[in-house]
C-alpha positions in Angstrom: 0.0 0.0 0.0 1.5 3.2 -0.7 1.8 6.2 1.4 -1.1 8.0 0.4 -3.2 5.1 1.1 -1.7 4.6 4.7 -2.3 8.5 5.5 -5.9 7.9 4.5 -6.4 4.9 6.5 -4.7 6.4 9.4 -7.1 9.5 8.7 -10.4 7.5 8.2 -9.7 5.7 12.0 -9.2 8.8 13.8 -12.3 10.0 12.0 -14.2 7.4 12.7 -13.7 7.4 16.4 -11.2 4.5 17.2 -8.9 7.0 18.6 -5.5 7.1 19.9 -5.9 4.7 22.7 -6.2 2.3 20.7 -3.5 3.3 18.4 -0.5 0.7 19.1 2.5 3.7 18.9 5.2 0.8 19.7 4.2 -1.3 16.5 4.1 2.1 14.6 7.5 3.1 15.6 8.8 -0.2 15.1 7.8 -0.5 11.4 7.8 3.4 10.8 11.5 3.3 11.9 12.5 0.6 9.2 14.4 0.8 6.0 14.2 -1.7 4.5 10.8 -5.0 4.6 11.2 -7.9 3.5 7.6 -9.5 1.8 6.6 -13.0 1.5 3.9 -13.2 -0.7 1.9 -16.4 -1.6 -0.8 -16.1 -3.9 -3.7 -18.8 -4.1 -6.0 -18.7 -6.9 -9.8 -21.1 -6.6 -12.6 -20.0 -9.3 -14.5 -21.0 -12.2 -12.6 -19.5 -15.0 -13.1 -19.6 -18.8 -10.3 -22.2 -20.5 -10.4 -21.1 -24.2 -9.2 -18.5 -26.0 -12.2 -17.0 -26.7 -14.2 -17.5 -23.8 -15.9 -20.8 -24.6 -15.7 -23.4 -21.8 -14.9 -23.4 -18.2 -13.4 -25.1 -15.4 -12.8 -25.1 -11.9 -9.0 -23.6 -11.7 -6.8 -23.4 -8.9 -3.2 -21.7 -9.4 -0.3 -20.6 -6.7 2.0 -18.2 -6.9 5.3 -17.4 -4.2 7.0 -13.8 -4.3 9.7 -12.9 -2.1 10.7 -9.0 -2.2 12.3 -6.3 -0.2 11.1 -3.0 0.1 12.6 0.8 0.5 10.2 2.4 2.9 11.7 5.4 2.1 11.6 5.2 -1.3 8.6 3.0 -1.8 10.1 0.9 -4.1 11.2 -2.4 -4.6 15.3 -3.0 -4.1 17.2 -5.8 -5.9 15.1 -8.7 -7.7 12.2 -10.0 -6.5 12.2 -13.9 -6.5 9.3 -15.3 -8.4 8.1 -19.5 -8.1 5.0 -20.4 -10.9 3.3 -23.2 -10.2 1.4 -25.3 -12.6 -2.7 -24.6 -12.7 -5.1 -27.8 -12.5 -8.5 -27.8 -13.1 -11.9 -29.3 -12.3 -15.1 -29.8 -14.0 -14.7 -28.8 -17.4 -17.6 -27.8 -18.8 -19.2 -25.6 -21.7 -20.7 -22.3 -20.3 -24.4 -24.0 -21.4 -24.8 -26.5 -18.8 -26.9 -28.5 -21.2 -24.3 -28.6 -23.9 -21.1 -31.3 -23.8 -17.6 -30.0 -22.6 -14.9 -28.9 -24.7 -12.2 -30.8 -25.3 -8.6 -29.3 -24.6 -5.9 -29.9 -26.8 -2.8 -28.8 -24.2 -2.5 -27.4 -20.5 -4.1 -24.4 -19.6 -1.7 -22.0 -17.8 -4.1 -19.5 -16.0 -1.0 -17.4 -14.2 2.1 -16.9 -15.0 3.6 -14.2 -13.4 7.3 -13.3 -15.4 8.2 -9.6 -13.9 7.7 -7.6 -10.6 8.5 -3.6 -10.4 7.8 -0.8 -8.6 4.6 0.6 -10.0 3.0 4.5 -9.4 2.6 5.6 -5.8 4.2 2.7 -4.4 2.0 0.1 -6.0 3.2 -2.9 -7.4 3.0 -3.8 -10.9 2.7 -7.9 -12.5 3.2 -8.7 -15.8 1.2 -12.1 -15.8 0.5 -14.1 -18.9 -2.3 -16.7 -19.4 -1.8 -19.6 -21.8 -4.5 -21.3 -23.6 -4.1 -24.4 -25.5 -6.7 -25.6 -28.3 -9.6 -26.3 -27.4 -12.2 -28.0 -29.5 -15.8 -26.7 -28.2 -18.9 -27.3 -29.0 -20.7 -25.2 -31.7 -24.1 -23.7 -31.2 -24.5 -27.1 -28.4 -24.7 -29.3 -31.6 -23.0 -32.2 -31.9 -20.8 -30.4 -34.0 -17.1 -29.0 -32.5 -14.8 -26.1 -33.5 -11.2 -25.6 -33.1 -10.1 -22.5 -30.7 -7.1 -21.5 -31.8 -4.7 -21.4 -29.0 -3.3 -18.1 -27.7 -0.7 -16.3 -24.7 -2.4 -13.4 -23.5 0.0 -11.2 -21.7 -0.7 -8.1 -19.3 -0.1 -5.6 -16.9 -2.0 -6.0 -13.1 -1.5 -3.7 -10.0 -0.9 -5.1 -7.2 -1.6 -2.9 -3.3 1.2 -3.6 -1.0 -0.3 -2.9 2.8 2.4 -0.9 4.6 3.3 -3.3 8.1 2.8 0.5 9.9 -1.1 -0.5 9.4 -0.6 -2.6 12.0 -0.2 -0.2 14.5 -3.8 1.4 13.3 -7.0 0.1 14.7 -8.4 -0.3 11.1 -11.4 -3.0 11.0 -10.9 -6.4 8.7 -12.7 -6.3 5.7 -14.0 -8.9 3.1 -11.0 -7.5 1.0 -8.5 -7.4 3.6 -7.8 -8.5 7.0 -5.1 -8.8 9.6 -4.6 -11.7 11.7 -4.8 -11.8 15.9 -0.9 -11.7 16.1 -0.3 -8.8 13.7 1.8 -10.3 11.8 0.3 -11.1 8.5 -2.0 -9.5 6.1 -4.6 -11.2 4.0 -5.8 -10.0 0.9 -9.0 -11.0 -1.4 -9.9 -10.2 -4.8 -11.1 -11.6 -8.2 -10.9 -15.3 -6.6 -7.5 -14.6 -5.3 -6.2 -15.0 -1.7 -2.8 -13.6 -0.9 -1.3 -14.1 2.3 1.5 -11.1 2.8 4.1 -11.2 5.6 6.5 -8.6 6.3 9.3 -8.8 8.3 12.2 -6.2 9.0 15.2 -6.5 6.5 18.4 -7.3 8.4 
């Protein structure tokens, strides 16, 4: 999360009548204080999620990702190379999107994410560059009994990604469908588009 976005939170829970007794100044220091964060990232994708090139046919995929990072709170940016580990997507219940109709067929692995690049995006957001590889897939046409070839394709872009700042641990900010901190304060857990990531900084050395 970048700095704008902490002020704002910080603002919104003053605002909103948490006040500074509950404000936890020693984690605040602590984090405020450091240079440099080290983020573990692990990124677990579960959804139904169209399989062909063009839309035709879905499946129940699940995908992982692992990114390890360290961060300039200073600069809000990303120092060295983050290390990236894909993992291979699997898939359940493949199925046309007309339940009536029979499933495609696919030709090759489906890769739903692969993510290839990491960088520093605007205002300390994080940017991905993430392709998604579809093999051929033969699916139905019109739910006859007829098939057509998908041609296969790599679709490749850009996706922003919100770092939480670890000084949001010292705000009494309430959990939220879309993100949460756990009991200890240690770990933040983010939700969107059938993702769950699971972030964990810890102070450089």
């Amino acid at each position: 999360m970048s700095t704008l976005l902490v002020r704002v939170a910080l603002l919104s829970a003053v605002a909103s009548g948490a006040g500074a007794q509950q404000m936890d100044m020693a984690a605040m220091q602590k984090w405020g204080g450091a240079q440099l964060i080290k983020y573990h990232i692990i990124g677990v994708y579960q959804d139904a999620t169209h399989i062909a090139s063009d839309g035709a046919g879905q499946a129940d995929v699940a995908d992982r990702v692992i990114i390890d990072l360290t961060w300039k709170m200073s600069e809000q940016a990303i120092v060295g190379t983050p290390a990236i580990q894909n993992f291979k997507s699997t898939m359940q219940k493949v199925r046309d999107r007309e339940p009536s109709c029979l499933a495609p067929i696919l030709k090759g692995e489906y890769e739903h994410y692969e993510l290839s690049n990491v960088k520093t995006g605007l205002a300390g957001v994080l940017t991905f560059t993430v392709t998604t590889k579809y093999p051929v897939v033969e699916a139905m046409y019109m739910c006859t009994a007829g098939r057509k070839p998908v041609p296969a394709a790599n679709k490749t872009r850009p996706e922003e990604f919100s770092l939480p700042s670890p000084v949001m641990f010292g705000m009494p900010i309430p959990n939220t469908p879309e993100l949460s901190v756990n009991a200890a304060k240690t770990q933040f857990t983010a939700k969107k588009n059938g993702w769950t990531w699971t972030i964990t900084p810890t102070i450089a050395k």
